[in-house]
N, C-alpha and C positions, 0 to 999 in steps of 0.2 A: 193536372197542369203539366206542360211540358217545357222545361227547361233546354231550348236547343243552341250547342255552343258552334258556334260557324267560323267560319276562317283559311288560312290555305296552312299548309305542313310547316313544323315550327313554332307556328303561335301558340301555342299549349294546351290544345284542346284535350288530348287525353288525361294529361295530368290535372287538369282543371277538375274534369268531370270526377274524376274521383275524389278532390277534396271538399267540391260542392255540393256530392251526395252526402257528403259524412257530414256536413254544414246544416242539410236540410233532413228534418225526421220523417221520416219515412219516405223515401227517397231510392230511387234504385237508378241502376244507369243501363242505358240500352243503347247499343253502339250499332247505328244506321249500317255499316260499312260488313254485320255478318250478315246481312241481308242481302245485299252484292256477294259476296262468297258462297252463300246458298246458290244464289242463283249461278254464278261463276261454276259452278259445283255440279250442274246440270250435266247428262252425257244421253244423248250425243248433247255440245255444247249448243247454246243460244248463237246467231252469228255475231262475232267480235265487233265492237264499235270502238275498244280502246279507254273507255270508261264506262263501267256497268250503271252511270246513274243514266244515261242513256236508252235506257232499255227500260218502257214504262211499266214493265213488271214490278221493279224496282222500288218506282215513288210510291205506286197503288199500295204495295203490299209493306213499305214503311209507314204508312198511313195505318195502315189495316192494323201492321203490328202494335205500335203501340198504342194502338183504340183498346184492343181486344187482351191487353199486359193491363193496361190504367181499369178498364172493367174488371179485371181478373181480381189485381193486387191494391189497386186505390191508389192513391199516395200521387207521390211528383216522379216524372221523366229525366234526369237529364241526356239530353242526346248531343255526344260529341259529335258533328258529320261537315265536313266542309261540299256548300253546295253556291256555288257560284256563277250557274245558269239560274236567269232569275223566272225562266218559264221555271221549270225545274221547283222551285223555292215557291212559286205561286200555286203551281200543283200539289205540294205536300201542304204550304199553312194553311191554303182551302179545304184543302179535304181534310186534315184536321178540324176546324171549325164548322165543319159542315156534319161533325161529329160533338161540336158543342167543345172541343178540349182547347181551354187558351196554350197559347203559347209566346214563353216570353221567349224571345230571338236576341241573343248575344253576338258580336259579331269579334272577335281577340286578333288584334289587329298589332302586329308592331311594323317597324320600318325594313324594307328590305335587306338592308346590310343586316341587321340584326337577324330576319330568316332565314336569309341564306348560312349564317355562321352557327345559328344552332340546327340545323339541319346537316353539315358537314360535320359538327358536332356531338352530333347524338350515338351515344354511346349504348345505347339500345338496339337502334336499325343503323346504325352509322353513315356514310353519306350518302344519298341516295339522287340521282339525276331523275327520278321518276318524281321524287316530293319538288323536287329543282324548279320542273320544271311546268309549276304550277304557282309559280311568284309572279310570272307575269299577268297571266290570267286572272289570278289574285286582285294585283294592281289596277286592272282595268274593271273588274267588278267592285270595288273596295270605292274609285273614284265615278260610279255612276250607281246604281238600283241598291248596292249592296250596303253602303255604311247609312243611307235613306232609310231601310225595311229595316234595320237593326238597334241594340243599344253598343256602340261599340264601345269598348274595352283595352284601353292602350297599353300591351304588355311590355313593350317593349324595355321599360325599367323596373316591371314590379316581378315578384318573385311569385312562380305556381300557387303558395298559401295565402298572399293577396290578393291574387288576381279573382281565387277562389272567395274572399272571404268581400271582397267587390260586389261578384255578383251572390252571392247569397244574401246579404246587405238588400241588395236593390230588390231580390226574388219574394222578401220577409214585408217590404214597403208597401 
């Protein structure tokens, strides 16, 4: 099974992901986003489109990867990855499923004031106009295709160990 935590920057996708692997036994976490770095990583480069989930190498071989990790190791996925082109989102949970692996789809969703403030916040990657400026984007898939295809997740007031212990909750159900 694949665990996929979706969202835009801020909503706590990485942190989640790691308290919901520890939540679920046998559980490992696979992070969509070294996939895009791999390929990012190409020389000569692929040509630039400004987001590497654009580039259908990308969905194919996130698909691919975790087929071929869940064949390997068994167990649950969880994948942090925010994906908010909803072709994008229909090309990976098909081909997913066209491999037989369900996928429960999380969607950790808080209010804009609240993303934009822990994202100027984060004292990891500190402020970032790149994660910025994917709140709007966010907003316009969150109020059509995206909170529809998902279970979302209101972080807005709960803390990373809830939010995680939320969906591990609903993943056990």
């Amino acid at each position: 099974m694949i665990v996929w935590l979706n969202g835009t920057h801020g909503a706590g996708k990485t942190t989640a992901s790691a308290l919901v692997q520890q939540a679920i036994p046998g559980s490992r976490v696979l992070d969509a986003e070294k996939v895009g770095e791999m390929l990012m990583d190409i020389t000569p480069s692929l040509p630039w489109t400004g987001n590497f989930q654009v580039w259908p190498p990308w969905r194919s071989l996130v698909v691919e990867t975790a087929r071929h990790v869940l064949d390997y190791a068994g167990g649950t996925l969880v994948m942090p990855m925010t994906v908010l082109v909803e072709e994008y989102w229909r090309e990976i949970s098909s081909g997913l499923a066209g491999h037989g692996i369900p996928v429960r789809h999380f969607v950790l969703h808080a209010d804009q004031d609240t993303l934009r403030r822990r994202i100027m916040e984060d004292t990891e990657l500190g402020p970032s106009e790149f994660r910025l400026q994917y709140l709007e984007p966010y907003a316009a898939a969150a109020s059509g295709w995206l909170h529809e295809a998902a279970e979302v997740v209101d972080t807005t007031h709960l803390t990373p160990a809830q939010t995680a212990a939320l969906i591990a909750a609903a993943v056990a159900d």
